[in-house]
PQR file with spaces between the fields and no chain letter, atoms N, CA, C, O and H, PARSE charges and radii, in Angstrom:
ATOM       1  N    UNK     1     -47.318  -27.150   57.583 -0.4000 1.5000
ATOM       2  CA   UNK     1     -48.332  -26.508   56.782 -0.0000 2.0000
ATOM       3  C    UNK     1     -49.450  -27.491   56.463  0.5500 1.7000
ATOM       4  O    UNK     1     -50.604  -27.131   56.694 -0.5500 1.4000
ATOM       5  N    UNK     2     -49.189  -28.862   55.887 -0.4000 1.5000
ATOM       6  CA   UNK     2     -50.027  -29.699   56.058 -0.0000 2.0000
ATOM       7  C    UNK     2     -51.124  -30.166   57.092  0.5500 1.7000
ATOM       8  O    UNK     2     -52.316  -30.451   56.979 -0.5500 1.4000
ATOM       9  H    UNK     2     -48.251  -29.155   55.699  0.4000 1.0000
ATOM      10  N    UNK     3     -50.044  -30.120   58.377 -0.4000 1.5000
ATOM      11  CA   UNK     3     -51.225  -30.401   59.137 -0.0000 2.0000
ATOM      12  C    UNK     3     -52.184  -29.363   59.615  0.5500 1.7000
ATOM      13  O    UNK     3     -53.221  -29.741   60.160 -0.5500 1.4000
ATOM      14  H    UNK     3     -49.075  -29.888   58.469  0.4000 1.0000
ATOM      15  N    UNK     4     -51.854  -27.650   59.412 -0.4000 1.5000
ATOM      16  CA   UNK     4     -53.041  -26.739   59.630 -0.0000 2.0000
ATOM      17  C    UNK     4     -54.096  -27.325   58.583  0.5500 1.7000
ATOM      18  O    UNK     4     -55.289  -27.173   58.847 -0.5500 1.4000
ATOM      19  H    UNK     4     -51.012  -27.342   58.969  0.4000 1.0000
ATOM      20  N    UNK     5     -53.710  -28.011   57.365 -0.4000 1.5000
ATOM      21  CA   UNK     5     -54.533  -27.765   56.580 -0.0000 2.0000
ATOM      22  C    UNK     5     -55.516  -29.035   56.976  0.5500 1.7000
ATOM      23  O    UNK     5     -56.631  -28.797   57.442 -0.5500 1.4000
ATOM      24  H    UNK     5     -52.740  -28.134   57.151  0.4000 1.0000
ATOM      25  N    UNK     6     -55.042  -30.460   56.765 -0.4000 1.5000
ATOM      26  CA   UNK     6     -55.802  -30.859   57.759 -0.0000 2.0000
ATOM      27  C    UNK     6     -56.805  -30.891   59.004  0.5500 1.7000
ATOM      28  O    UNK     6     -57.864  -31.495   59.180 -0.5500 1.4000
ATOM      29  H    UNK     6     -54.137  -30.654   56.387  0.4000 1.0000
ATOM      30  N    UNK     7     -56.015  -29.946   59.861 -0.4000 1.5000
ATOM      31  CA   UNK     7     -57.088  -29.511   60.904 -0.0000 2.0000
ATOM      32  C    UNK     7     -58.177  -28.329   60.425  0.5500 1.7000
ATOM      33  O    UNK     7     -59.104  -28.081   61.196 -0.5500 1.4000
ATOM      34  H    UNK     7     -55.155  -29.455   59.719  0.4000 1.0000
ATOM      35  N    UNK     8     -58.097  -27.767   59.454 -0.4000 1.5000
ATOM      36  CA   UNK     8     -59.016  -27.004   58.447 -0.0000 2.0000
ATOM      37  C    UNK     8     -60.085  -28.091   57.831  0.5500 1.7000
ATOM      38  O    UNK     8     -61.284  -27.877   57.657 -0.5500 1.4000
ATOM      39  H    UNK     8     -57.345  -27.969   58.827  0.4000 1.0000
ATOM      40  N    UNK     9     -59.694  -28.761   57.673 -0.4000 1.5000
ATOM      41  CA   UNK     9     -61.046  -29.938   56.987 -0.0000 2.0000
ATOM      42  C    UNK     9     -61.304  -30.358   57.868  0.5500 1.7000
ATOM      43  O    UNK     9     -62.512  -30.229   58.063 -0.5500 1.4000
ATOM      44  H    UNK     9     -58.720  -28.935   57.815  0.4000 1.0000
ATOM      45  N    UNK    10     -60.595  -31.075   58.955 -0.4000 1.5000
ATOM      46  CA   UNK    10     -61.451  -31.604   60.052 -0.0000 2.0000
ATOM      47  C    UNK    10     -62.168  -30.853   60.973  0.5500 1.7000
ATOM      48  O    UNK    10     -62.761  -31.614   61.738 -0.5500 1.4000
ATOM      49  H    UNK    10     -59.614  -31.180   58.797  0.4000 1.0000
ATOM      50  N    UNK    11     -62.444  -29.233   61.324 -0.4000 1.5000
ATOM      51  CA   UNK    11     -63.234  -28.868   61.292 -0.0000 2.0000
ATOM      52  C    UNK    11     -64.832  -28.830   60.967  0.5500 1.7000
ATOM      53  O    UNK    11     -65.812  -28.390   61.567 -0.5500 1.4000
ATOM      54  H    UNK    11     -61.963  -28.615   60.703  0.4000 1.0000
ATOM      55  N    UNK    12     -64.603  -29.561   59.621 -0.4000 1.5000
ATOM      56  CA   UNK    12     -65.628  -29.898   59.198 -0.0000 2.0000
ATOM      57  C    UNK    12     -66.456  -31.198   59.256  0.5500 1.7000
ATOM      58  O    UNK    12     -66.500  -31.613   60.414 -0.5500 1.4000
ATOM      59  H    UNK    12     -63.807  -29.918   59.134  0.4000 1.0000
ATOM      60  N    UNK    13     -67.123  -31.970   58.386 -0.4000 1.5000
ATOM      61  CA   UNK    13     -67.520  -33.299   58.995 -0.0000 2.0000
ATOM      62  C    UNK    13     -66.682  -34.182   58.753  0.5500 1.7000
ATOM      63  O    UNK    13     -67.214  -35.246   59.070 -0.5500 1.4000
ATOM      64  H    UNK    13     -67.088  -31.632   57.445  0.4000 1.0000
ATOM      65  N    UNK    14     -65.644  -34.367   58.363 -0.4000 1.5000
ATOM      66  CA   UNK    14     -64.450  -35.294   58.194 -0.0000 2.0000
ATOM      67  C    UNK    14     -63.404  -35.834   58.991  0.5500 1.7000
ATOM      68  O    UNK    14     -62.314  -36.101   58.484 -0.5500 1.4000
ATOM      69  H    UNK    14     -65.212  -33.502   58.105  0.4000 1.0000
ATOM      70  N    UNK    15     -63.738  -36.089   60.677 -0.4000 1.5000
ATOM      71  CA   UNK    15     -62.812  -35.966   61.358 -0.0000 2.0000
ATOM      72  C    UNK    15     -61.588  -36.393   61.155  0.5500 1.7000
ATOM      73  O    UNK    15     -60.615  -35.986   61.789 -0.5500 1.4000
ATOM      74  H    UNK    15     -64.623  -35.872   61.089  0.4000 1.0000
ATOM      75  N    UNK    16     -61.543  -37.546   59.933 -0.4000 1.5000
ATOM      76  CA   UNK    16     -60.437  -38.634   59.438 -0.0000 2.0000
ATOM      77  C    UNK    16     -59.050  -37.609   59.677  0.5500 1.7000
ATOM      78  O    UNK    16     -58.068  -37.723   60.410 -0.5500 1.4000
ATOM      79  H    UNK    16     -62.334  -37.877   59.417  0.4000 1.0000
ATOM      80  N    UNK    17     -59.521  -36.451   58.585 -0.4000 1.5000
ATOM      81  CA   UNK    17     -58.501  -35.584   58.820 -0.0000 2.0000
ATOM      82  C    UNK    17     -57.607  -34.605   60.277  0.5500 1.7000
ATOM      83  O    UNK    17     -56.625  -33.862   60.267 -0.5500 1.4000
ATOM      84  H    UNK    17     -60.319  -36.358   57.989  0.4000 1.0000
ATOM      85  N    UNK    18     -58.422  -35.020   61.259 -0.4000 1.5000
ATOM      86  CA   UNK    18     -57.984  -34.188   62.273 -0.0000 2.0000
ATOM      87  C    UNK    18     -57.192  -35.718   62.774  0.5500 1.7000
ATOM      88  O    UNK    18     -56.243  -35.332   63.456 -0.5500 1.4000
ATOM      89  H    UNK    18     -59.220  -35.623   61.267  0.4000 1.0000
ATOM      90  N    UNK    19     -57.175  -36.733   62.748 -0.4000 1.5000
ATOM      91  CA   UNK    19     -56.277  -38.032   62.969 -0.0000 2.0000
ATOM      92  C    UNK    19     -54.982  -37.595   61.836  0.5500 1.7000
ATOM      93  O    UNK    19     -53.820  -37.391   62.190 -0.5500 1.4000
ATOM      94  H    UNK    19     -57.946  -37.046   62.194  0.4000 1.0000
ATOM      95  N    UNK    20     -55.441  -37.517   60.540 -0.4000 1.5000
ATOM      96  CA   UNK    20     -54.252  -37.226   59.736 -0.0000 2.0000
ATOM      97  C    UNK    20     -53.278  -36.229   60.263  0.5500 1.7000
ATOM      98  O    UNK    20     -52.068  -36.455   60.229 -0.5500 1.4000
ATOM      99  H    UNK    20     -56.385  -37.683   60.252  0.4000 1.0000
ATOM     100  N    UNK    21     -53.733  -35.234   60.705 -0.4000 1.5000
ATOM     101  CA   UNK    21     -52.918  -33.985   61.412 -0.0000 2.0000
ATOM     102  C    UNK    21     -52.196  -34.138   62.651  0.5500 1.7000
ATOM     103  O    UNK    21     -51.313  -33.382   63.056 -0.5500 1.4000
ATOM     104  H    UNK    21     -54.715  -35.050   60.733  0.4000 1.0000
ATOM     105  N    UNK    22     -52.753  -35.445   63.374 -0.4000 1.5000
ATOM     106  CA   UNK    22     -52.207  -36.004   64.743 -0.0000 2.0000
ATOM     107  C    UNK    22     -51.096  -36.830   64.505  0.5500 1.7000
ATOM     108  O    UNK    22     -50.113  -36.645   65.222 -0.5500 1.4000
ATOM     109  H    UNK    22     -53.471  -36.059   63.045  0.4000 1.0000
ATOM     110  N    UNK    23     -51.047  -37.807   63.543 -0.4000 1.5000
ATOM     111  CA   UNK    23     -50.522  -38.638   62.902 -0.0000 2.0000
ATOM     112  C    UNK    23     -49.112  -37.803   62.312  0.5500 1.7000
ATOM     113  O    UNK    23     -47.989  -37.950   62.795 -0.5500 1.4000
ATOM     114  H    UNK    23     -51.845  -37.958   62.960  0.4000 1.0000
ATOM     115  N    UNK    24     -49.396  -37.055   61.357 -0.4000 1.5000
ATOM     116  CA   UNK    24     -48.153  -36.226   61.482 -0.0000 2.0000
ATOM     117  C    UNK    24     -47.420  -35.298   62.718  0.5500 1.7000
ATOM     118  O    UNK    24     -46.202  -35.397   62.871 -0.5500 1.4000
ATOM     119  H    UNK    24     -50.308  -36.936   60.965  0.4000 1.0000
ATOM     120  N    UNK    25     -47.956  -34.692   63.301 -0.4000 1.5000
ATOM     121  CA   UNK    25     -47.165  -34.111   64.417 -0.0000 2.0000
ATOM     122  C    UNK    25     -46.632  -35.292   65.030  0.5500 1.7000
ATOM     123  O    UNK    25     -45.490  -35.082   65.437 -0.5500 1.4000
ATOM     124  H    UNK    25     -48.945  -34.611   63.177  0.4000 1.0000
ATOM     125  N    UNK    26     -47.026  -36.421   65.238 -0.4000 1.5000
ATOM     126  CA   UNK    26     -46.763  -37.394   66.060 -0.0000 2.0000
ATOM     127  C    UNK    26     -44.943  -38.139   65.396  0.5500 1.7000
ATOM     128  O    UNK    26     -43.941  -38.628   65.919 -0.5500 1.4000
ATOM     129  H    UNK    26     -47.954  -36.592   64.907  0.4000 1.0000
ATOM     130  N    UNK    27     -45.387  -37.828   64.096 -0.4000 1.5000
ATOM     131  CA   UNK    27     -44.323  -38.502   63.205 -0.0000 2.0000
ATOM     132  C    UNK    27     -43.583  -37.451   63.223  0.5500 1.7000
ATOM     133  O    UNK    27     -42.602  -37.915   63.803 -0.5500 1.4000
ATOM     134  H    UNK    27     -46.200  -37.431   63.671  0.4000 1.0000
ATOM     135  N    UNK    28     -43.179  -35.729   62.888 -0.4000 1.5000
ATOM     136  CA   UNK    28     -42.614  -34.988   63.651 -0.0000 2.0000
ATOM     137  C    UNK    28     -41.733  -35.424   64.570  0.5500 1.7000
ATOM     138  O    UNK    28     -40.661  -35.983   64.340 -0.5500 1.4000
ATOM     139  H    UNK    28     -43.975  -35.352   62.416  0.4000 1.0000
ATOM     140  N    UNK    29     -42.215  -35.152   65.645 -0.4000 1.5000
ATOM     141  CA   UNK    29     -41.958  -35.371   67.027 -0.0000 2.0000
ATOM     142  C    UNK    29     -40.720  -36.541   67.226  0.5500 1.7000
ATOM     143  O    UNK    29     -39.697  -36.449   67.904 -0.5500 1.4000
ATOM     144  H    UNK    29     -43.086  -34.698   65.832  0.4000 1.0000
ATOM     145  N    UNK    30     -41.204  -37.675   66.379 -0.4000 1.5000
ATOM     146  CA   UNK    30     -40.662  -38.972   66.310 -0.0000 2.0000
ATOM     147  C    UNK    30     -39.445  -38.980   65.764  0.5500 1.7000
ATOM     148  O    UNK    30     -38.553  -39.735   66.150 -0.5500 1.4000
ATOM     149  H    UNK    30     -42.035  -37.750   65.828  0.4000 1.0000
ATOM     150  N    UNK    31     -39.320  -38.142   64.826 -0.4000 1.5000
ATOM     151  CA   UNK    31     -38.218  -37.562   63.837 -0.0000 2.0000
ATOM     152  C    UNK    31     -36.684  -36.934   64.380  0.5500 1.7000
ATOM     153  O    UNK    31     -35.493  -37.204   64.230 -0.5500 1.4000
ATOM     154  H    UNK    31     -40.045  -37.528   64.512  0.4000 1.0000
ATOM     155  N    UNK    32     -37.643  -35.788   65.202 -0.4000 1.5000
ATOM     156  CA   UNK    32     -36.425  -35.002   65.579 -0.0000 2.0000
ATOM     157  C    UNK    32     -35.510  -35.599   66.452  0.5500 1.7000
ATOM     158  O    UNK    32     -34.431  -35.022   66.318 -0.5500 1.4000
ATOM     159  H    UNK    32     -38.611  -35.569   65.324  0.4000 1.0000
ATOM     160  N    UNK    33     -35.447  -36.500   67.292 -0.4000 1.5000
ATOM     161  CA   UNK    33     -34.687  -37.259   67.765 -0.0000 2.0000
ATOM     162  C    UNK    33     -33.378  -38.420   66.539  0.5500 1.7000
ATOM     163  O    UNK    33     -32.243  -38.866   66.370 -0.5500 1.4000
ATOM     164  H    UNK    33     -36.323  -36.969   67.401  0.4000 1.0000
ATOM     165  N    UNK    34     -34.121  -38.362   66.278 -0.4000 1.5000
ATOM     166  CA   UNK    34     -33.447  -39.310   64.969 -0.0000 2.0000
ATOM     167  C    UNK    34     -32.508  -38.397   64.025  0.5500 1.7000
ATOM     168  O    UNK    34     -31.421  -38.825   63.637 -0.5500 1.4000
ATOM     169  H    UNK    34     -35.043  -37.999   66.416  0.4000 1.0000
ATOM     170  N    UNK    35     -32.792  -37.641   63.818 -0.4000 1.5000
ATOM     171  CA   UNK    35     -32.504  -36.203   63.063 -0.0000 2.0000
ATOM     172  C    UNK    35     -31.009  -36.124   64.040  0.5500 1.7000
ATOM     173  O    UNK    35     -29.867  -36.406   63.676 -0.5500 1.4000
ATOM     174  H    UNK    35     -33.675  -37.294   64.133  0.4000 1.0000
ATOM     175  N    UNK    36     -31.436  -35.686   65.255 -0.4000 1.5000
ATOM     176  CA   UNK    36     -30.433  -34.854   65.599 -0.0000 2.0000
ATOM     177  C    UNK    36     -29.233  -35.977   66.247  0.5500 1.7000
ATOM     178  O    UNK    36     -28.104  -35.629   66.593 -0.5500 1.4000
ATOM     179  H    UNK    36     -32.364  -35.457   65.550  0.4000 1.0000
ATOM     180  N    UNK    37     -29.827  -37.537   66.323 -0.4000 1.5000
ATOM     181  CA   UNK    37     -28.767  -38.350   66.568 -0.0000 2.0000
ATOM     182  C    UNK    37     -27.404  -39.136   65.277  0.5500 1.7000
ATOM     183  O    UNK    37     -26.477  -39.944   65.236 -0.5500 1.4000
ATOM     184  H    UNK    37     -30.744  -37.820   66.042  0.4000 1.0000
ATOM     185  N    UNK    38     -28.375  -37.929   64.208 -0.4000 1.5000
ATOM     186  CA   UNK    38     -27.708  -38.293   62.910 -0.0000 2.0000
ATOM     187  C    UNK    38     -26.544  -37.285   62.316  0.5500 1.7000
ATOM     188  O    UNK    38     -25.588  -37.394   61.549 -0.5500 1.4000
ATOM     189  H    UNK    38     -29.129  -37.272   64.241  0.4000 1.0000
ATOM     190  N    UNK    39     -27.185  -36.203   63.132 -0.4000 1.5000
ATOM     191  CA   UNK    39     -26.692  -34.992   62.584 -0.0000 2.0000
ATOM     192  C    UNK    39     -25.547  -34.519   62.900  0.5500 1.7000
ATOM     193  O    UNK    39     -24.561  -34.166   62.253 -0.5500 1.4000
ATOM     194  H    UNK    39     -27.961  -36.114   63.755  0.4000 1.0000
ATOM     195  N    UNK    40     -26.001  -34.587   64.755 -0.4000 1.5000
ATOM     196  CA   UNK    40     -24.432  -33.864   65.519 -0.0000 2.0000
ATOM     197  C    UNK    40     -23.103  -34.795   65.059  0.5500 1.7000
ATOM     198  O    UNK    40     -22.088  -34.291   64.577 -0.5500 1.4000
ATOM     199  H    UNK    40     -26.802  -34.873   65.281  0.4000 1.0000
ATOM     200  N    UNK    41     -23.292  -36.333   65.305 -0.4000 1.5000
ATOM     201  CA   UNK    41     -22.289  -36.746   64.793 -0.0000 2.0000
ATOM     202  C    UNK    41     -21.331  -36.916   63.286  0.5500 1.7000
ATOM     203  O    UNK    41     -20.344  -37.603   63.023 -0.5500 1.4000
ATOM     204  H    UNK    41     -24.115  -36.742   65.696  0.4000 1.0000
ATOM     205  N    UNK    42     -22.358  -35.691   62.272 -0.4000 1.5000
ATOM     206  CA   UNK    42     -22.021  -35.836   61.198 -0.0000 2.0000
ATOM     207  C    UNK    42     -21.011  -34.326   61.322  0.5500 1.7000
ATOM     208  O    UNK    42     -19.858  -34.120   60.943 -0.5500 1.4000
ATOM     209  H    UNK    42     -23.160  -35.133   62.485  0.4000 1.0000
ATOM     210  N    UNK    43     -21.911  -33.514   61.950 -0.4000 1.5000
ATOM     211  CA   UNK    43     -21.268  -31.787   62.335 -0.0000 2.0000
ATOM     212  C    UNK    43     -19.829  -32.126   62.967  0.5500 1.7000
ATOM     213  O    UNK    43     -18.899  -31.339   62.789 -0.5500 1.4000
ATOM     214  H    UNK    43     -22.848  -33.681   62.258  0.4000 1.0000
ATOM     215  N    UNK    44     -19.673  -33.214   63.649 -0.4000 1.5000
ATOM     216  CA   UNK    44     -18.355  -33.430   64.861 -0.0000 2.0000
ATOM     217  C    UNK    44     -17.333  -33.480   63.769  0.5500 1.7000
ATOM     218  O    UNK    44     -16.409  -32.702   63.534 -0.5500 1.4000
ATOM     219  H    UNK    44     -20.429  -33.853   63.794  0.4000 1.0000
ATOM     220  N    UNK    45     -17.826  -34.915   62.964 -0.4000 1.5000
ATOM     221  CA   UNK    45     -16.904  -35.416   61.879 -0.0000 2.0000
ATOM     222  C    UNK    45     -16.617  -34.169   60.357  0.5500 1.7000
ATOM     223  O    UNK    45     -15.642  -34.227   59.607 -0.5500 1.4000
ATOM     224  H    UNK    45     -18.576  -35.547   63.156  0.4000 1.0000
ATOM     225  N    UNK    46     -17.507  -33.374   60.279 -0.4000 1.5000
ATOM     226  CA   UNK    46     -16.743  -32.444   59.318 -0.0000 2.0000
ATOM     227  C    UNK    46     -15.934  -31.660   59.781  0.5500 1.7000
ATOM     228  O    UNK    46     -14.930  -31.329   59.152 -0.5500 1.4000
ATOM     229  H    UNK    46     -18.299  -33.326   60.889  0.4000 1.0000
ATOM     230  N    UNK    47     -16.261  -31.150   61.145 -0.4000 1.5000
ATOM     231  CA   UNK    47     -15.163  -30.401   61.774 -0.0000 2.0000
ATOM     232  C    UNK    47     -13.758  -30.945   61.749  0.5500 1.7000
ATOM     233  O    UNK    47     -12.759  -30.271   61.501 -0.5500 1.4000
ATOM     234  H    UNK    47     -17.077  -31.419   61.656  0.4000 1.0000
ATOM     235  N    UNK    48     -13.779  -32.251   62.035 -0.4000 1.5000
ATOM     236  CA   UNK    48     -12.707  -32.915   62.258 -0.0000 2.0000
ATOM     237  C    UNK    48     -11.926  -33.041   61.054  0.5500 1.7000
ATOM     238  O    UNK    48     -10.713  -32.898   61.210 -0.5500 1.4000
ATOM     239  H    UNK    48     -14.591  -32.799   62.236  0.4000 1.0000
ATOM     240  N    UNK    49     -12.328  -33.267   59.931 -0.4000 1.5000
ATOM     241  CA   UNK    49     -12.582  -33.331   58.461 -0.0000 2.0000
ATOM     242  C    UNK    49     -11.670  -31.763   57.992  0.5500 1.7000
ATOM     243  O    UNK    49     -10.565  -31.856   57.457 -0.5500 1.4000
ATOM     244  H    UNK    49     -13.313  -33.383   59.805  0.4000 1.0000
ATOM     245  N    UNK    50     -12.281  -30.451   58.268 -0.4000 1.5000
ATOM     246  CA   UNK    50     -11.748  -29.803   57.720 -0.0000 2.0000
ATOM     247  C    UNK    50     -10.837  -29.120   58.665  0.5500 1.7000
ATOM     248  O    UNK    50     -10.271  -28.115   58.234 -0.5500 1.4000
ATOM     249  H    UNK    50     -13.178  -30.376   58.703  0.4000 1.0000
ATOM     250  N    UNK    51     -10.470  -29.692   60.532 -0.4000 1.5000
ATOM     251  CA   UNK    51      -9.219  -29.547   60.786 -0.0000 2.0000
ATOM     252  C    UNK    51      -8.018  -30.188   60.141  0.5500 1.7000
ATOM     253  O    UNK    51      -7.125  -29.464   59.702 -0.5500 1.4000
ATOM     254  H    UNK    51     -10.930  -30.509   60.882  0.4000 1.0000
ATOM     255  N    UNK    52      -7.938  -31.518   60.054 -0.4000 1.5000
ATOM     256  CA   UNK    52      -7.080  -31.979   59.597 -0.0000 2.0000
ATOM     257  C    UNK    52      -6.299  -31.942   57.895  0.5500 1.7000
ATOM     258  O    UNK    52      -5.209  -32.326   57.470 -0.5500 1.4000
ATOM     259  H    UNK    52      -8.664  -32.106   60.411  0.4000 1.0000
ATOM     260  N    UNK    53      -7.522  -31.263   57.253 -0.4000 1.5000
ATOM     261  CA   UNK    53      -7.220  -30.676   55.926 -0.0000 2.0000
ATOM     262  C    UNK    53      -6.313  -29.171   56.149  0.5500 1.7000
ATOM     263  O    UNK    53      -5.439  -28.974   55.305 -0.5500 1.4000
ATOM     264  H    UNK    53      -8.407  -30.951   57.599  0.4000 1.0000
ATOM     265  N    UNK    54      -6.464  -28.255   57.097 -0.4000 1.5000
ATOM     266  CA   UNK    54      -6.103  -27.464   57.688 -0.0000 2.0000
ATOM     267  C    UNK    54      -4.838  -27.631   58.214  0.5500 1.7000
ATOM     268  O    UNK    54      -4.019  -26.717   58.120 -0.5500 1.4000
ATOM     269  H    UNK    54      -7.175  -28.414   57.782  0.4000 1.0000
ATOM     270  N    UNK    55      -4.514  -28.884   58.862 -0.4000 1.5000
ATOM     271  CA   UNK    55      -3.340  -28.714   59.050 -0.0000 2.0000
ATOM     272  C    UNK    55      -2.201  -29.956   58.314  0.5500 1.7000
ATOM     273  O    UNK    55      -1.211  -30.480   58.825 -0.5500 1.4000
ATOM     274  H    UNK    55      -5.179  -29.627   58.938  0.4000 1.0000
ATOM     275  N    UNK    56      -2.790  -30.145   56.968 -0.4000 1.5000
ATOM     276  CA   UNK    56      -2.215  -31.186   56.570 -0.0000 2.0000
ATOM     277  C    UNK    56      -2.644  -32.363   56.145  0.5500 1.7000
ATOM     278  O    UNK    56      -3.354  -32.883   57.006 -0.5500 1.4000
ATOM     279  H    UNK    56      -3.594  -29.720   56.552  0.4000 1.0000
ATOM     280  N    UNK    57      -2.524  -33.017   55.187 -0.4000 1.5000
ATOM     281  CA   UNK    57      -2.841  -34.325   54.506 -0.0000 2.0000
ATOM     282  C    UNK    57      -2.436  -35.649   55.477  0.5500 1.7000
ATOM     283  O    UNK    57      -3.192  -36.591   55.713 -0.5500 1.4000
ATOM     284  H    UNK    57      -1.948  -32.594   54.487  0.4000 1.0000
ATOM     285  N    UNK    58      -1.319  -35.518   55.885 -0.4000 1.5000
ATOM     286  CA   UNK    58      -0.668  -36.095   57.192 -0.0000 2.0000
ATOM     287  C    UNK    58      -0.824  -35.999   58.449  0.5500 1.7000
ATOM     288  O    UNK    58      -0.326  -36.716   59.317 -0.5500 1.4000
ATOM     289  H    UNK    58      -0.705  -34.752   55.693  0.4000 1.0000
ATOM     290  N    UNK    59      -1.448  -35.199   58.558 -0.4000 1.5000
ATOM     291  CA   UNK    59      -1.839  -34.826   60.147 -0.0000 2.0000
ATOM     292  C    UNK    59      -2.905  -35.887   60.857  0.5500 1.7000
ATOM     293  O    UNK    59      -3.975  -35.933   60.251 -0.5500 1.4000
ATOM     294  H    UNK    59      -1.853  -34.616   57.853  0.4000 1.0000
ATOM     295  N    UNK    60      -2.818  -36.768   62.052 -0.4000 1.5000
ATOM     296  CA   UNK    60      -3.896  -37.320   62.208 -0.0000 2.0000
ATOM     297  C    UNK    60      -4.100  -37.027   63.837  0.5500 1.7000
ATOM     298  O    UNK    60      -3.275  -36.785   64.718 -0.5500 1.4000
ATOM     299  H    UNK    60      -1.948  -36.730   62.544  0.4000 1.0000
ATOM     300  N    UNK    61      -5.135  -37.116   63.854 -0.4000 1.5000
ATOM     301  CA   UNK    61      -5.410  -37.212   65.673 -0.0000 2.0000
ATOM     302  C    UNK    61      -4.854  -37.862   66.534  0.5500 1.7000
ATOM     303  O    UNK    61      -5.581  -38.855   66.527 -0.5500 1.4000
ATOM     304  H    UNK    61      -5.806  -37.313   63.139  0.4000 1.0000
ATOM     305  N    UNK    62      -4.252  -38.019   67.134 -0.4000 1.5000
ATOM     306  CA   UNK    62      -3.309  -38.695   68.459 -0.0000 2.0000
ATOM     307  C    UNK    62      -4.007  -38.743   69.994  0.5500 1.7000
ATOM     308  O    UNK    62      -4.069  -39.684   70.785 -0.5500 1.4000
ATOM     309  H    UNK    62      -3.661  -37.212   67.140  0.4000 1.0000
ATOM     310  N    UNK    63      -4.463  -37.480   70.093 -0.4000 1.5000
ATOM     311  CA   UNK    63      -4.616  -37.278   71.418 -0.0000 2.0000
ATOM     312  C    UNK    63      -3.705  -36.547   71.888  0.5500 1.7000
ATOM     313  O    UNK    63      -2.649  -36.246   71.334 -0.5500 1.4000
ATOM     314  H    UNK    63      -4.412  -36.716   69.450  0.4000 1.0000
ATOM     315  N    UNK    64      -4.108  -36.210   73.008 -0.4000 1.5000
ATOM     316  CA   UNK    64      -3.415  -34.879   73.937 -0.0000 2.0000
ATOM     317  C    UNK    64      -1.994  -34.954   74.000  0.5500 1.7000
ATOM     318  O    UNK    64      -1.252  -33.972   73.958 -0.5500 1.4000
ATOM     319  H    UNK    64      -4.967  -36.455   73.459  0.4000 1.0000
ATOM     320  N    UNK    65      -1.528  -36.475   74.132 -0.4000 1.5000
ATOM     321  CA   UNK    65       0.042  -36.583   74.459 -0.0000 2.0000
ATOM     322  C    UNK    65       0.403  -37.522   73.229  0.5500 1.7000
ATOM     323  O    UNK    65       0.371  -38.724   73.495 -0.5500 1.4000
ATOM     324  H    UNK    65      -2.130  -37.272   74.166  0.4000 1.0000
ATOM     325  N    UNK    66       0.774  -37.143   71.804 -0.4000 1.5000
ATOM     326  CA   UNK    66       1.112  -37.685   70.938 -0.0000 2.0000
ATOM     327  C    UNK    66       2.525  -38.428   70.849  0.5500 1.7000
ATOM     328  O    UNK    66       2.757  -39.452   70.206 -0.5500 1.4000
ATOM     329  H    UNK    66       0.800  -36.167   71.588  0.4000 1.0000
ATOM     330  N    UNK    67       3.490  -37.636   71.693 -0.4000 1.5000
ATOM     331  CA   UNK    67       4.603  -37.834   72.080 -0.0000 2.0000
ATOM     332  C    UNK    67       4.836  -39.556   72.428  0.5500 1.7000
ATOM     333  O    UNK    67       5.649  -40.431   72.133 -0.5500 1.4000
ATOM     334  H    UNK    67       3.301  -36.804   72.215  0.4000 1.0000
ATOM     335  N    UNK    68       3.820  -39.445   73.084 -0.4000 1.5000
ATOM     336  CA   UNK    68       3.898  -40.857   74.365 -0.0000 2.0000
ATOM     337  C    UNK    68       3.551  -42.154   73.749  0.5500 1.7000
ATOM     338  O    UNK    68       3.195  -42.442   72.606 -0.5500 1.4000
ATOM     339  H    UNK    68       3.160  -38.733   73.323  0.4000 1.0000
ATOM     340  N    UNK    69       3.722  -42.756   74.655 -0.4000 1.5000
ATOM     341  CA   UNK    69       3.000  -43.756   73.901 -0.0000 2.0000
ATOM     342  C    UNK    69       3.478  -45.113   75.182  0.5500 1.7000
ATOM     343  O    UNK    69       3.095  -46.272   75.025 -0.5500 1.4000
ATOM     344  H    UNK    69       4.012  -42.522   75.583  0.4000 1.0000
């Protein structure tokens, strides 16, 4: 929303603002990567989080063949 508004003044004689509006999309852009390298691994770990609450206080991950070893 900011940056329409920006590009609304820079329309006018102020170009400063049409840099301000670039400047953010740019920082955007920059974000969502970061975002989502923060995120999925947080989504993995609650899952994991409320399996093991699910099946127990004791229950821990092993792997496929827990048996073995």
């Amino acid at each position: 929303m900011a940056s329409i508004v920006f590009l609304v003044n820079a329309d006018g004689d102020d170009a400063a603002y049409g840099y301000l509006a670039l400047f953010l999309w740019l920082g955007i852009a920059a974000a969502i990567p970061v975002l989502l390298a923060l995120g999925i691994p947080a989504i993995v770990m609650k899952r994991r989080v409320r399996q093991q609450e699910r099946l127990g206080r004791d229950a821990v991950y092993r792997g496929r063949k827990a048996g073995e070893r």
